[in-house]
C-alpha angles and dihedrals in degrees: 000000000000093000089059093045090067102037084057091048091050091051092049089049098050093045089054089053089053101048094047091052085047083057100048095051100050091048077052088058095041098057088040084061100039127089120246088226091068104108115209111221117229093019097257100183101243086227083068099050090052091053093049093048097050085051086058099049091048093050085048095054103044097032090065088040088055098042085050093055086049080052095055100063092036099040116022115197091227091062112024111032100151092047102051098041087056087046096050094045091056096048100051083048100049089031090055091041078053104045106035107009102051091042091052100036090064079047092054086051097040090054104057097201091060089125084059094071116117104254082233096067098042090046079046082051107043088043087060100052083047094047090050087052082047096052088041089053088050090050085039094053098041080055085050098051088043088057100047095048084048089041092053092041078057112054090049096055088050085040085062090037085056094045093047079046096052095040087051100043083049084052097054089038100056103032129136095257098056095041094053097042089057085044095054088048096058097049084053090052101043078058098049109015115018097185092048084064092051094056097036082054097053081043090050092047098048096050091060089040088065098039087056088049104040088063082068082070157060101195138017138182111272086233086073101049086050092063094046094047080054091064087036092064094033090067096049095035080059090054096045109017128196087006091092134055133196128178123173123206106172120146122244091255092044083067104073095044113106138229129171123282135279078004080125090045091051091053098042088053095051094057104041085046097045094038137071112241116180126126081275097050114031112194110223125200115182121196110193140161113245142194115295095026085294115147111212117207120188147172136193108255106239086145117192111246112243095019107119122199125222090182101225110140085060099048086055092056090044087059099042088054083050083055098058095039097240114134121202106079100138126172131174136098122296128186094342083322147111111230131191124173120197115209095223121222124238110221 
C-alpha cells in the first residue's frame, strides 16, 4: 500500500510538472505572436497570469483525472459503457467551461481590447486548450482499456467463484441428510396420512426441480423464488410441524425485482439448522420488504449450543452479489435476532 502511495504521489508530481511546463510554453507562444502595441486594461502583471494560468490547466487536468477514478467505482467501463462515455464527456465539457471559459471569459470582459488580439494568438491559444483535452482523452482511453482487461480478468475470476457457490449450495441441497430425512417423512405419512404424501412428494419434486433449474440462471423475480421458498417450508413444516413460522410481507413492485437464486433457501436453512424449533421454542422466520428496494429476512435467535457456525452459505451469496456489483448485502444479529438484508435487483 505504501509502495503505491508513493508511486501516485510521484506521478502526480511529475504530471504537475508537465502540465506547468505545457502552460508555459503555450503563453510563450501567446506573447511571440502578439504585437507590442496590445495594451493590457487594469495593469495585471503578465507573471501573474502565467502563473494563473498554469494553476487552471492544472485544475483542469487533475480535476477530470480525479472525477474519472471516482468513475471508475461508480461506473465501471466494463458495465456500463454507454453510460459512462456519455458521463465522462459531460464532465470534460462542463469541467473545461468551469476551469478555463468562465475564468477567461471575466478576463475578456475585464480587458477591454480584447477584440484587438491577432486571430493567430487567440487560434495558438484555443489549440492549446484543445491539444491538452486531446492529451487527457488519450490518458483517459489507455485507463479505459486497463479497466476493461482488469474488468474481464474479473469477472472470470468471479465467473469461477459462482460456478465453485453453486456447486456448493447443490451439494448441501441435495445431500443424504435432507433426502432421507424427506424421505422418512413420506413413508410416515403414507402410513398416517396418505394425501399429505401426496402432497409432501409433488413438494418435494418441485423444490429439486428448482434447484436443477436455478443453476440456468443467474437471476430470477422474487415472485418465483417465493413460490419455490413456499414449497421449501411446506416440506420442513411437515417434519416439524408448528415448530416453525413463516410470515411474508413483500409489496406488490418488490415482486418483480430480482435476486439470485436458492439466496432465500440459503437463509431459511441457516436458521431451521442453527436454531432450536419445538412447540417451546417456535422458530420465526420473517421475510419483508424493506427502505431503498432492500429485502430483509429474519429469524428469532434460539441458537443451538455447540453448533458452530462457518458462515458459508452467506459468504457465497456475499460474492455472488460482488459479482453483480450491487452493494448492500448485510448480515449479523440484531435486537435478540438474526438479520440479513438483500440488496434487490431492477430488471
Amino acid at each position: 500500500m505504501k509502495n503505491r502511495n508513493d508511486k501516485n504521489i510521484r506521478n502526480t508530481i511529475i504530471r504537475v510538472v508537465l502540465v506547468s511546463l505545457y502552460a508555459m510554453l503555450v503563453m510563450k507562444l501567446v506573447k511571440y505572436t502578439m504585437p507590442d502595441d496590445i495594451e493590457i486594461v487594469g495593469h495585471f502583471p503578465r507573471g501573474l497570469f502565467v502563473v494563473f494560468y498554469i494553476l487552471l490547466s492544472n485544475l483542469n487536468t487533475e480535476g477530470n483525472l480525479i472525477f474519472n477514478s471516482l468513475l471508475n467505482k461508480k461506473l465501471p467501463w466494463f458495465y456500463f459503457p454507454q453510460k459512462r462515455l456519455l458521463t465522462q464527456l459531460s464532465f470534460i465539457l462542463m469541467w473545461t467551461i468551469v476551469t478555463i471559459g468562465i475564468p477567461f471569459t471575466i478576463w475578456y470582459f475585464y480587458n477591454g481590447r480584447s477584440f484587438t488580439y491577432p486571430p493567430f494568438s487567440v487560434a495558438a491559444f484555443v489549440s492549446s486548450i484543445i491539444l491538452l483535452l486531446v492529451v487527457l482523452g488519450i490518458s483517459l482511453t489507455i485507463n479505459f482499456f486497463k479497466h476493461w482487461q482488469i474488468s474481464l480478468l474479473d469477472a472470470e475470476h468471479y465467473k469461477q467463484e459462482k460456478l465453485k457457490a453453486d456447486y456448493r449450495v447443490l451439494q448441501n441441497q441435495v445431500n443424504p441428510h435432507f433426502l432421507f430425512n424427506s424421505l422418512n417423512v413420506i413413508v410416515s405419512e403414507i402410513k398416517h396420512n396418505p394425501n399429505s404424501a401426496v402432497e409432501f412428494t409433488r413438494r418435494l419434486s418441485k423444490v429439486y426441480r428448482y434447484v436443477l433449474q436455478s443453476k440456468n440462471h443467474d437471476l430470477i423475480t422474487l415472485s418465483k423464488e417465493l413460490e419455490f421458498i413456499d414449497s421449501f417450508i411446506f416440506l420442513h413444516k411437515v417434519r416439524i410441524g408448528n415448530a416453525l413460522e413463516y410470515s411474508v410481507k413483500i409489496s406488490a413492485e418488490t415482486l418483480e425485482m430480482q435476486l439470485p437464486p436458492l439466496t432465500l433457501q440459503i437463509l431459511i436453512e441457516n436458521a431451521i439448522k442453527h436454531n432450536i424449533a419445538n412447540k417451546e421454542n417456535v422458530l420465526k422466520i420473517s421475510i419483508a420488504s424493506g427502505e431503498d428496494n432492500k429485502l430483509i429476512v429474519s429469524n428469532n435467535l434460539q441458537a443451538i449450543e455447540n453448533a458452530d457456525s462457518t458462515y458459508t452459505g452467506l459468504s457465497n451469496l456475499s460474492k455472488r452479489f460482488e459479482l453483480l456489483k450491487k452493494d448492500g448485502f448485510t448480515y449479523g444479529e440484531q435486537e435478540e435476532k438474526f438479520v440479513v438484508t438483500i440488496p434487490l435487483i431492477e430488471e
